[in-house]
PASEBA-1860 file (N, C-alpha, C; in nm, 3 decimals):
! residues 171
1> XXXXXXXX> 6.226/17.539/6.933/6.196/17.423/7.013/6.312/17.397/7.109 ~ 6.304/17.394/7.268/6.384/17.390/7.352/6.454/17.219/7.317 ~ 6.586/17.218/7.335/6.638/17.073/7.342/6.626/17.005/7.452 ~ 6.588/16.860/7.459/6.589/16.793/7.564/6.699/16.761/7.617 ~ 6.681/16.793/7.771/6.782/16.773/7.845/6.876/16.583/7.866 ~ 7.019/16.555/7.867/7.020/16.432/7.849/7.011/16.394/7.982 ~ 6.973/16.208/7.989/6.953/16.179/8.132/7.074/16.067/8.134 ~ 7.158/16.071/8.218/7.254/16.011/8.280/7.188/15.899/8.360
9> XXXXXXXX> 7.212/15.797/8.294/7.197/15.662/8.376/7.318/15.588/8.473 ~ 7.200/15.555/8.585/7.275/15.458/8.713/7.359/15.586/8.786 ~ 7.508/15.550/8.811/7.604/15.568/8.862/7.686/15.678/8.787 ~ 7.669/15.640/8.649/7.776/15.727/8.567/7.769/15.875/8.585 ~ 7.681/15.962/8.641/7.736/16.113/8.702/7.821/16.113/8.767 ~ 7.844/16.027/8.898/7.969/16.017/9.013/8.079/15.965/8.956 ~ 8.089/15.954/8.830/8.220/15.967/8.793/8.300/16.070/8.730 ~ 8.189/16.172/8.712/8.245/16.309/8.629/8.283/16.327/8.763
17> XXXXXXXX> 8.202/16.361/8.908/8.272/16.387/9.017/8.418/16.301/9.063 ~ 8.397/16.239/9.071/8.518/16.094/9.118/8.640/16.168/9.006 ~ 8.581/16.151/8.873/8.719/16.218/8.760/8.746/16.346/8.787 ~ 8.601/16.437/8.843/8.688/16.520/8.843/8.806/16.580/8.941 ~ 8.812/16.506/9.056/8.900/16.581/9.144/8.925/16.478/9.292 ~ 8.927/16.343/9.208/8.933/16.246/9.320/9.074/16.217/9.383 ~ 9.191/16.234/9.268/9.337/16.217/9.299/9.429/16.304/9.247 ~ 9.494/16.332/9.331/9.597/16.452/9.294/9.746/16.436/9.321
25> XXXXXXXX> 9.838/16.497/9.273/9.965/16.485/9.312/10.017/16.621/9.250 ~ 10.131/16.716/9.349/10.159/16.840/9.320/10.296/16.789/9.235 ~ 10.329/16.874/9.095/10.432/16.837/9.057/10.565/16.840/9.140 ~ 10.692/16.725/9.114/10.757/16.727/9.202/10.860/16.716/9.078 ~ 11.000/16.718/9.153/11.111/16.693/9.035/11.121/16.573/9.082 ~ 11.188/16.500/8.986/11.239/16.369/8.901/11.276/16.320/9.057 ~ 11.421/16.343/9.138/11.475/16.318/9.250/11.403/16.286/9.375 ~ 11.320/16.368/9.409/11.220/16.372/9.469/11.067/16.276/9.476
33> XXXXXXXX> 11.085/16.253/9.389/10.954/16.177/9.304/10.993/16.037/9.388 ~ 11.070/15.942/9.424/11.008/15.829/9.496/10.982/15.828/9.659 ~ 11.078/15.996/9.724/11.008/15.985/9.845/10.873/16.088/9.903 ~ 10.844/16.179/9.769/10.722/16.255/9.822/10.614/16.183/9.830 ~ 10.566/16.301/9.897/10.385/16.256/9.951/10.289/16.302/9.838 ~ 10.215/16.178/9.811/10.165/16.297/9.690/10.010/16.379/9.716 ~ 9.983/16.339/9.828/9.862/16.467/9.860/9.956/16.581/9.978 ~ 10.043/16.568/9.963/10.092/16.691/10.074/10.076/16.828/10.011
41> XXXXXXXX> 10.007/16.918/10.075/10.022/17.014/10.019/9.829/17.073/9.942 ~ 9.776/16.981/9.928/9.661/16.975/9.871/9.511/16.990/9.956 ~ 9.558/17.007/10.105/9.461/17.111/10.175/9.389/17.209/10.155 ~ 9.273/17.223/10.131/9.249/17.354/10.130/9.115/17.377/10.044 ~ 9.078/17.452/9.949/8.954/17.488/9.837/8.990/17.480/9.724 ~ 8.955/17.412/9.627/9.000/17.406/9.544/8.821/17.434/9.439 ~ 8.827/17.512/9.325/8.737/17.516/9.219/8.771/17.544/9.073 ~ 8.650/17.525/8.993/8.695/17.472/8.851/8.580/17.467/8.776
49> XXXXXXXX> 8.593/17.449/8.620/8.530/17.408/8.558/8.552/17.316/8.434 ~ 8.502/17.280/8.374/8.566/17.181/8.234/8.441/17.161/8.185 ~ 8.441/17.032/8.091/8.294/17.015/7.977/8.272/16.817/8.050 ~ 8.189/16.820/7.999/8.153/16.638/7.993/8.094/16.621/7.844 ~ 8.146/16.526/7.795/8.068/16.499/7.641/7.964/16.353/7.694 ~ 7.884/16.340/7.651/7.784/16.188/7.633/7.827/16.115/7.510 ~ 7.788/16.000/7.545/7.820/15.950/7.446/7.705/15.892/7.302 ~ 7.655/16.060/7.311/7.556/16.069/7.219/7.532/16.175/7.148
57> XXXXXXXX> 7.706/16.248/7.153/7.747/16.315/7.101/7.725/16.513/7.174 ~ 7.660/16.511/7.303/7.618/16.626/7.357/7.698/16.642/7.466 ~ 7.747/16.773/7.475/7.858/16.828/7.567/7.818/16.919/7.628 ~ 7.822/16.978/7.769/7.776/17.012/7.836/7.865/17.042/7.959 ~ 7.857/17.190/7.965/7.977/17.274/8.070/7.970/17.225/8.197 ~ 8.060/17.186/8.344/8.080/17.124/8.440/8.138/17.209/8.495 ~ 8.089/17.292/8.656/8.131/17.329/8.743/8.148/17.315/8.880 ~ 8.265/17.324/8.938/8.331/17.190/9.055/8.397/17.304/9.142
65> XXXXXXXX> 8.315/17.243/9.304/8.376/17.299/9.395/8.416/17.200/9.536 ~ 8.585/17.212/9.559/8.602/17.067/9.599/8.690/17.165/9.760 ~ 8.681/17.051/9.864/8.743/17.054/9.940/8.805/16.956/9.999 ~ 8.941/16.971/10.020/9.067/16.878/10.053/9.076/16.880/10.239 ~ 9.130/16.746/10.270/9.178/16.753/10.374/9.275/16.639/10.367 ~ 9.443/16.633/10.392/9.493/16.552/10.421/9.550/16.538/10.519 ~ 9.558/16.396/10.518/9.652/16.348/10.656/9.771/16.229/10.661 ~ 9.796/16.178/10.794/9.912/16.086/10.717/10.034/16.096/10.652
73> XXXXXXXX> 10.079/16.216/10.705/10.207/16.306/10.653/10.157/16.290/10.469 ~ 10.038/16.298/10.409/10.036/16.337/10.284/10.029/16.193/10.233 ~ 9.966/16.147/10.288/9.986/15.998/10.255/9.816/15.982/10.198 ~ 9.727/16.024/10.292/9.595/16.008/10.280/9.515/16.135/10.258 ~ 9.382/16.145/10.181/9.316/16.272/10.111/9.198/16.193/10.152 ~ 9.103/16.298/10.204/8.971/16.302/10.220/8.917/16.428/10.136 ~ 8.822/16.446/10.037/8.779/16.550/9.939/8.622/16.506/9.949 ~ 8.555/16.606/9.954/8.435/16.683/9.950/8.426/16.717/9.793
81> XXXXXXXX> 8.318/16.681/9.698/8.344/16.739/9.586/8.223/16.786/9.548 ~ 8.141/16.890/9.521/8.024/16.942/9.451/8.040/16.999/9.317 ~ 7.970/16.938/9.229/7.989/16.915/9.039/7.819/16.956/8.996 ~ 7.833/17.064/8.904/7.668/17.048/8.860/7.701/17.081/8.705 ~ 7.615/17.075/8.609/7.608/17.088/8.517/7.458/17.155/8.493 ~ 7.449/17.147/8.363/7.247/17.187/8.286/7.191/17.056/8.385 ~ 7.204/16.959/8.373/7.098/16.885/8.363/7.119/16.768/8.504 ~ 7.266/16.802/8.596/7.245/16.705/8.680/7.309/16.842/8.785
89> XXXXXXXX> 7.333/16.774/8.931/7.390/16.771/9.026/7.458/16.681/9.129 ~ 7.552/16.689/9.158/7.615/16.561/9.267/7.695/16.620/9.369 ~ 7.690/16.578/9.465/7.771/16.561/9.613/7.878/16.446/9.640 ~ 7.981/16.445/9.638/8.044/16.303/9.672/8.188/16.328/9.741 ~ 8.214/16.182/9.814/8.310/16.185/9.948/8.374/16.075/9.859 ~ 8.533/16.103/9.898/8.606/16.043/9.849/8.721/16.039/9.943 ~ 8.781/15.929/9.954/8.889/15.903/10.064/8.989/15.781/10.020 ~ 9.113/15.880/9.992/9.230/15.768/9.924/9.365/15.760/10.028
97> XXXXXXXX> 9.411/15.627/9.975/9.564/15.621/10.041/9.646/15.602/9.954 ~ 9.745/15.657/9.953/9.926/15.627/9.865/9.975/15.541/9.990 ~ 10.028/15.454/9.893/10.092/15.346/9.967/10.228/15.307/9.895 ~ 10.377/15.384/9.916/10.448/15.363/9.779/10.446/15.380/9.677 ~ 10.385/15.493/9.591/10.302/15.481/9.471/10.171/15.391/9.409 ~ 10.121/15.355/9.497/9.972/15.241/9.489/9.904/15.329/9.531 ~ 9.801/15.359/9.482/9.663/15.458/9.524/9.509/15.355/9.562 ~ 9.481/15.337/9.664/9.375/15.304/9.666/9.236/15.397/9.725
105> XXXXXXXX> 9.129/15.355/9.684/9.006/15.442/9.800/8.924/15.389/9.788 ~ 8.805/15.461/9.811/8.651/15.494/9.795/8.594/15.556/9.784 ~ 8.469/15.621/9.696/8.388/15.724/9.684/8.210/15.658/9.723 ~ 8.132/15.797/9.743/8.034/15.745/9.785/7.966/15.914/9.728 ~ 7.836/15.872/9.631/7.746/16.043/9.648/7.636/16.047/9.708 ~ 7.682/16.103/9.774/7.546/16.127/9.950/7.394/16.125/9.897 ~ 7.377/16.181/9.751/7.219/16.184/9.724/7.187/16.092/9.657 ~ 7.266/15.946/9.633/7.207/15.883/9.527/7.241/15.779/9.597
113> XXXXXXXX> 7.319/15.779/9.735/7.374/15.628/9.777/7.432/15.537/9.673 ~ 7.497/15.563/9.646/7.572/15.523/9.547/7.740/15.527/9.574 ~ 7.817/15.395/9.557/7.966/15.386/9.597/8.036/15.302/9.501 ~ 8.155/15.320/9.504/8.237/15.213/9.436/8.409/15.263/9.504 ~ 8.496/15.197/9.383/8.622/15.174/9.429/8.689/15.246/9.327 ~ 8.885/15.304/9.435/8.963/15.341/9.325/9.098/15.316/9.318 ~ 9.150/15.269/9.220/9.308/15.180/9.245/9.377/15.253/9.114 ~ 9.484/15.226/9.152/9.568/15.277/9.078/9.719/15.326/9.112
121> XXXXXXXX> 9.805/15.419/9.034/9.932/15.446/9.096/9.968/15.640/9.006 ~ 10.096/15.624/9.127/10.124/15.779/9.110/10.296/15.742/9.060 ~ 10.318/15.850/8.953/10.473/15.819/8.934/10.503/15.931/8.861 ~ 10.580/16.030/8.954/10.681/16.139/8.853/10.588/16.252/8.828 ~ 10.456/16.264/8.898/10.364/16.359/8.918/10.272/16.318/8.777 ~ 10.226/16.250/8.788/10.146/16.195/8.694/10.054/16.035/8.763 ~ 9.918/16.065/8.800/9.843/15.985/8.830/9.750/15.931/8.762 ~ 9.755/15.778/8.749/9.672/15.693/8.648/9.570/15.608/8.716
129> XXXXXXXX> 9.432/15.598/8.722/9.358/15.525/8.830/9.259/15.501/8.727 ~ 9.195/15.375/8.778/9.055/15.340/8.741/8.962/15.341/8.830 ~ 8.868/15.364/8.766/8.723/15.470/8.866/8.592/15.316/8.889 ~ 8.590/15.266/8.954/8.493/15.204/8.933/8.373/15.201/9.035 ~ 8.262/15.163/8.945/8.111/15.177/9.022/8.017/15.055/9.004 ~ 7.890/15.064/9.037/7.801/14.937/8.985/7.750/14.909/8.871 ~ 7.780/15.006/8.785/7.730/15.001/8.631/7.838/15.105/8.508 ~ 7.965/15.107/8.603/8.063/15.173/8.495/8.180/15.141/8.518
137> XXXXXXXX> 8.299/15.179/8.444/8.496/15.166/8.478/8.520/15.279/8.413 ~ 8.606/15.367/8.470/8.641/15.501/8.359/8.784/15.468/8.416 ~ 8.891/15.522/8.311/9.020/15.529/8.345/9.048/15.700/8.354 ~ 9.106/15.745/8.459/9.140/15.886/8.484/9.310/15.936/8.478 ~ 9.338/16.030/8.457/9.428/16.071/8.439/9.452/16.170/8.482 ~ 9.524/16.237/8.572/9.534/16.381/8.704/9.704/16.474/8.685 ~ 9.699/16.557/8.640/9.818/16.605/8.657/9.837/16.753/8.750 ~ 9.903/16.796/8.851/9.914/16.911/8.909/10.004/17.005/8.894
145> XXXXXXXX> 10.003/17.097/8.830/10.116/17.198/8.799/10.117/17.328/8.895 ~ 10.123/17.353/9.031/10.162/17.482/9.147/9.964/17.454/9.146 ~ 9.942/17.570/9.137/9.776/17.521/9.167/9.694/17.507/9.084 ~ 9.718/17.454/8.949/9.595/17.410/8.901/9.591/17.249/8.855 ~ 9.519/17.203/8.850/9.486/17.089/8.811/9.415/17.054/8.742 ~ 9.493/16.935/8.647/9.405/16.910/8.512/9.377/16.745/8.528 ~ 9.216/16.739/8.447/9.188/16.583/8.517/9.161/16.555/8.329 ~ 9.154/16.361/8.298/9.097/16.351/8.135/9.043/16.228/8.178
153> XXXXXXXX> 8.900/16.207/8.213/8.854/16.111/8.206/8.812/16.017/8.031 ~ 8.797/15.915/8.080/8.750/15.837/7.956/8.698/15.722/8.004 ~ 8.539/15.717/7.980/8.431/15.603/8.050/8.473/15.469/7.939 ~ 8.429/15.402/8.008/8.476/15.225/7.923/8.286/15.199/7.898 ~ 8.210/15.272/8.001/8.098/15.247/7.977/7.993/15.286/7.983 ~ 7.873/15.266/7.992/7.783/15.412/8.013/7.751/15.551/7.926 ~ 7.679/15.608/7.941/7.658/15.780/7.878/7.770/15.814/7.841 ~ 7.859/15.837/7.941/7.940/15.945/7.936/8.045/15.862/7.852
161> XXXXXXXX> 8.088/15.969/7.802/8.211/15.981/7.704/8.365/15.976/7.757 ~ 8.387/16.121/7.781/8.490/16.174/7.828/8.441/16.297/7.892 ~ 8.556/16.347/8.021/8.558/16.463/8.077/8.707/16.496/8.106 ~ 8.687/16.650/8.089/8.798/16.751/8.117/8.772/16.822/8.218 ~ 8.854/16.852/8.315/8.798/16.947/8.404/8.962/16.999/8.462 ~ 8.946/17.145/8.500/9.029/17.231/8.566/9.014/17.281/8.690 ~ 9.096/17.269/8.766/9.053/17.321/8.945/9.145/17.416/8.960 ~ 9.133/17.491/9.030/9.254/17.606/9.121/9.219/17.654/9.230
169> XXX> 9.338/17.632/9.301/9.326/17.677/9.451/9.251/17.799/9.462 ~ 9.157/17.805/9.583/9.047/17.949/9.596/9.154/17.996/9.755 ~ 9.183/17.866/9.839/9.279/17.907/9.934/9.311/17.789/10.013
END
């Protein structure tokens, strides 16, 4: 007997996208760390994969193909992100600013019209943000080591559980 596929309610898919590859910062040393940029450098293709768990105990493999553009001497990131799994698909635009270590943005997924907000801060190459939408809050967690990147979401609400996901530069 085939298993039924799970269905993700509201908003909460665009946050596996949003978690997975909404904020980044390339590791920097200690010294360096209060005057870098933390999207400098993060131009380019980036892809990946990781899992999403529900919070109904079913996990399910996640594959992510993202594209960067920054500007603003590295100040500001515009990302393109495409995420599918078994049972969904998403498209979503995301556009942040560092402001001193303050991260703010917005995301939006083109097929569901669907948007919300993202705040948070960057310190010592380690980024902490909360993801929010019209029917969820996930807290995210982003770390960049040369080119890969590791994301750990954790939803406050909704389906989803938690997500892991891995990216690496394609070029």
């Amino acid at each position: 007997m085939p298993h039924a596929k799970p269905k993700l309610k509201g908003a909460v898919p665009f946050v596996v996208a949003l978690l997975g590859a909404s904020v980044f910062m390339p590791q920097i040393d200690e010294a360096r760390a209060q005057t870098a940029r933390p999207f400098t450098g993060l131009s380019g293709k980036w892809s990946g994969d990781g899992s999403i768990a529900l919070s109904n105990g079913t996990t399910e493999r996640l594959r992510c193909d993202a594209t960067y553009v920054e500007s603003g001497g590295g100040d500001n990131l515009d990302q393109t992100l495409r995420c599918g799994s078994d049972s969904y698909n998403f498209d979503l635009h995301i556009s942040l600013v560092d402001t001193a270590g303050a991260i703010l943005g917005n995301w939006s997924e083109l097929s569901r019209n669907v948007q919300g907000g993202i705040s948070g801060h960057d310190s010592k190459g380690l980024i902490q943000v909360m993801a929010r939408g019209p029917t969820f809050t996930a807290a995210v967690t982003v770390a960049t080591h040369g080119t890969e990147q590791s994301v750990k979401i954790r939803a406050q609400s909704g389906d989803l559980s938690q997500v892991t996901i891995t990216l690496h530069r394609t070029h």
